[in-house]
N, C-alpha and C positions, 0 to 999 in steps of 0.2 A: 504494500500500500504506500502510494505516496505522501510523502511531509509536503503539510501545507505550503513550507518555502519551495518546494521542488512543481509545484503547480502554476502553471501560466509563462508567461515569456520569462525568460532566461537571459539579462543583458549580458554577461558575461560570455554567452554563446554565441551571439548576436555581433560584438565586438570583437572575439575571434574571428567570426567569418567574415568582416569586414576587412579586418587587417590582414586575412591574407589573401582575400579575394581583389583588392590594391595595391598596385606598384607603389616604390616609395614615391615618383613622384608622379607629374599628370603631363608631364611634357611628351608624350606621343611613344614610340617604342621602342626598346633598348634594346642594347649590344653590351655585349661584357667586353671589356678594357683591363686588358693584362698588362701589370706595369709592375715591376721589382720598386720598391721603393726602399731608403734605407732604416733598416730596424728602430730607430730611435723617432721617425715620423707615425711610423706606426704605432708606436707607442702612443706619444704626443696626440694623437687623433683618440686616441681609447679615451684617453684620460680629458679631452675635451667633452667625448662622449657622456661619459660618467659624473662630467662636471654641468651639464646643459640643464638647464631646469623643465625644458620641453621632455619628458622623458619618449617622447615619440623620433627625438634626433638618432639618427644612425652615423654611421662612418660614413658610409654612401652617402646623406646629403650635406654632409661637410666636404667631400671634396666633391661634390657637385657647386656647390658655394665655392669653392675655392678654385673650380673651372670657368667657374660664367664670370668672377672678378678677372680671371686670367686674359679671357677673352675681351673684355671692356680694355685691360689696358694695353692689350695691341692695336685693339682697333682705335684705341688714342695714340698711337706710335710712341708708346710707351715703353715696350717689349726690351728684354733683354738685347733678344737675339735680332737680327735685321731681318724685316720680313719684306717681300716683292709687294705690291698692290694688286 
């Protein structure tokens, strides 16, 4: 027999299947990007992680953040490296 709390919707179930039934983000559809990075970034990204008050932040949309600023500051010719037009 079921416990009264075990009757009717379930949000805890409800937000599982949300969160995996969405990508982390809504920008259209991905590709995996294999890239060695050195061990002490990856670190440093955990520990951002672990420090974020959103607990919904991931690795992935920290260097997703950390791409789209990369992007803005070449296309200000900003960039390191020299890029063609």
């Amino acid at each position: 027999m079921l416990k009264k709390s075990q009757i009717g919707e379930r949000k805890d179930v409800e937000r599982a299947k949300l969160k995996v039934s969405q990508p982390d983000t809504v920008q259209g559809p991905e590709q995996p990007l294999r890239v060695d990075i050195p061990r002490e970034y990856h670190k440093r990204l955990l520990k951002m992680k672990g420090n974020a008050e959103d607990t919904k932040v991931t690795v992935k949309l920290l260097v997703i953040e950390a791409l789209e600023d990369l992007f803005k500051k070449y296309e200000e010719g900003n960039g390191f490296y020299p890029m063609e037009d």
